[in-house]
N, C-alpha and C positions, 0 to 999 in steps of 0.2 A: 274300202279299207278292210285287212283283214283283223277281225276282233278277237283273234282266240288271246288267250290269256297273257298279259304282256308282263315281262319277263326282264325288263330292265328298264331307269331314269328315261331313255330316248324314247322308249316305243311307248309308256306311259305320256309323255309328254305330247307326243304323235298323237292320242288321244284324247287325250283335251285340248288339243290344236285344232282337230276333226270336230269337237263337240263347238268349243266356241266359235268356232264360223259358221258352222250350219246352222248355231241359235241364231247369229246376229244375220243370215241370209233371212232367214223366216222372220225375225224381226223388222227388216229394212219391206219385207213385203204386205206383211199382214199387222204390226204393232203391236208393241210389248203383250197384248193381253190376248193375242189369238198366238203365242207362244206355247207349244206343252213340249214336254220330251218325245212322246211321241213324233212329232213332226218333226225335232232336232234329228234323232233318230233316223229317220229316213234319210235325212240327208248326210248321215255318216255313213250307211250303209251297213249300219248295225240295229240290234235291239235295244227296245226303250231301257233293258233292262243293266245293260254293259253302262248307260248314263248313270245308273244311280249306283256304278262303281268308286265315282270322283265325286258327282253332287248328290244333293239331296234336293233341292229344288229349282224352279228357274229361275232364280232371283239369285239365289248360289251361282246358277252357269254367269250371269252380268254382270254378277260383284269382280267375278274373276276376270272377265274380261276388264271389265271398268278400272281393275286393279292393272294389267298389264298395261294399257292406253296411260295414265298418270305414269306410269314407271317410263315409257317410250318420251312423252312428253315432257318429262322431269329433265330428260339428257339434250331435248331441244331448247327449253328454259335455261339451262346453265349455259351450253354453247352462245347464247342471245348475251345471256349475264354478262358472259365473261368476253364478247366483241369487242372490237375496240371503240374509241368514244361513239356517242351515241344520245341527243337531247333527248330529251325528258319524251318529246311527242312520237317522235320517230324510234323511242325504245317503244315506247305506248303499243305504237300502230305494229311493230313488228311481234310482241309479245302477243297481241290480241291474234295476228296470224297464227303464231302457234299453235295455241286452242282451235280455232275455227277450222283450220287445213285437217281438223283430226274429226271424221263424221261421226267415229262409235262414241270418240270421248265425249261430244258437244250433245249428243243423242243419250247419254247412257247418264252423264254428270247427275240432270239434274233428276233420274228416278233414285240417287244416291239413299237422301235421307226417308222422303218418304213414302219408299217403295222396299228398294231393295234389301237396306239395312234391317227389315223387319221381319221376314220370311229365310232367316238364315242360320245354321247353327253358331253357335257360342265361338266356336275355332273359326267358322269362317270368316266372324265378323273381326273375332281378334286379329285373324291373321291381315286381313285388310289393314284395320288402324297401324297396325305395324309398321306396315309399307306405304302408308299415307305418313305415317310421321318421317319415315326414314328418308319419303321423297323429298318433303318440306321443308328437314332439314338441309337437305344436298344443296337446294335452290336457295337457300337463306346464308350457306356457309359462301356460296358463289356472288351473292350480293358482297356478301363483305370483301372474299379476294377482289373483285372488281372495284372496289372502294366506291361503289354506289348506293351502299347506308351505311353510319356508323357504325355499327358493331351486330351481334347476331342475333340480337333480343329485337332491333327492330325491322332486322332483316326478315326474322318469323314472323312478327306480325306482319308485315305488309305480304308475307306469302299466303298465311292464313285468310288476312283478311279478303283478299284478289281470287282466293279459291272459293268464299261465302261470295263474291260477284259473279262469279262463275258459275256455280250452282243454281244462281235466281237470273241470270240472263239469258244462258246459252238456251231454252225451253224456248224463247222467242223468236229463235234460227229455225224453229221446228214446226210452227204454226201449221196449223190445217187450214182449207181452205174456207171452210166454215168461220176458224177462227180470224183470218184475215177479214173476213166480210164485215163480221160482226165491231171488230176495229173500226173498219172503215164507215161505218155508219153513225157511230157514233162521234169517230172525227177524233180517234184515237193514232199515234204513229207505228205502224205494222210494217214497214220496210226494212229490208235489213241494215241497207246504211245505214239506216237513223239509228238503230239500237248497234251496228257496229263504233257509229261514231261517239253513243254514249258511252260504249261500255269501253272504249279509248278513254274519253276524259274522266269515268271514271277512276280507272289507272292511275293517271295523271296525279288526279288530288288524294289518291294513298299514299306516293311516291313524292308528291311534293305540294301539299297542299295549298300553299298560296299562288300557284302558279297558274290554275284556272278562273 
C-alpha cells in the first residue's frame, strides 16, 4: 500500500482497513500478546510510525476492529429478529450462529472488558460505547417490530443481558490445547457442542424463562 499522506475519507479509511487486518493476521498467528505495531506494520507495508497516525495503541487497533464486527453482527441480529416465525429454540440455535460464524467477534469479545477497554484513550473508549449502545438499541428496537418482547425496555435487556453471556462464553470456543487437557483431567466439559448447546439454552431462559 502506498502510505504517503492520505488526502481524503476513502484513502484514510483504506488505512485502517490495511491496519486492522494485518493486526488480526498477526493475531490469529502469534496471540494477542506477541501483537506490536511493528509487526502490524510490516504487514501493511508501511512504517510502525504511519500506525500511530489512527491509534495509539494495540488494544486501540481491537477495540476498532471489535467495534466494526458488533456493527456487521448487529445487521445479522435484526435480519434473524425480524424473520418470520421462529420457536424459541430454533431462534436460540440460529442467533448463537450468528455470533459463532464471526471468528474476530467470538475471539476479540471476550478481551473486551478486561483487556482492551483499559489501554485506550478516553475518545476511543467513548467513541466504542457509542456504537455498542447504538447497536443494542437497533437489536432491541427489532425485538419489538417483530413482536418477540413486549416493549423496548425488555427488549434491552435481554440484549444487554445475551451480550454479558457472550462475553464469558465465547473464550471457551478458543481453548488452547493445554487448556482443553487440563479440562479433561479433571472430568470438566471442553467440547464445543457442550458449551454451544449451553450457551443455546442459555438464550433460551433470558427470552423465555420458564421454558427450559
Amino acid at each position: 500500500m502506498d502510505w504517503e499522506r492520505a488526502r481524503s475519507d476513502e484513502q484514510k479509511e483504506e488505512r485502517i482497513l490495511s491496519i486492522l487486518n494485518s493486526a488480526w493476521d498477526v493475531f490469529k498467528k502469534e496471540g494477542f500478546e506477541k501483537v506490536t505495531f511493528a509487526k502490524i506494520a510490516q504487514g501493511t507495508g508501511g512504517a510502525r510510525s504511519n500506525i500511530y497516525k489512527y491509534f495509539t495503541t494495540r488494544e486501540e487497533v481491537f477495540l476498532e476492529l471489535l467495534r466494526r464486527e458488533i456493527g456487521d453482527w448487529r445487521i445479522a441480529a435484526e435480519r434473524l429478529t425480524e424473520q418470520g416465525p421462529l420457536d424459541v429454540s430454533c431462534f436460540a440455535h440460529e442467533w448463537v450462529e450468528t455470533i459463532l460464524s464471526r471468528p474476530r467477534l467470538t475471539a476479540l469479545i471476550g478481551l473486551m472488558y478486561a483487556v482492551l477497554e483499559k489501554n485506550v484513550s478516553s475518545e476511543a473508549l467513548v467513541c466504542f460505547k457509542e456504537s455498542l449502545a447504538k447497536d443494542s438499541r437497533a437489536i432491541a428496537q427489532a425485538f419489538v417490530r417483530a413482536n418477540r418482547l413486549p416493549n423496548e425496555e425488555n427488549a434491552l435487556q435481554f440484549v444487554i443481558s445475551q451480550f454479558s453471556l457472550t462475553v464469558g462464553t465465547t473464550p471457551l470456543f478458543h481453548l488452547s490445547s493445554a487448556q482443553r487437557h487440563a479440562m479433561a483431567v479433571v472430568q470438566l466439559p471442553e467440547s464445543s457442542d457442550f458449551h454451544r448447546q449451553l450457551f443455546q439454552e442459555s438464550l433460551i431462559r433470558l427470552l423465555h424463562p420458564n421454558t427450559v
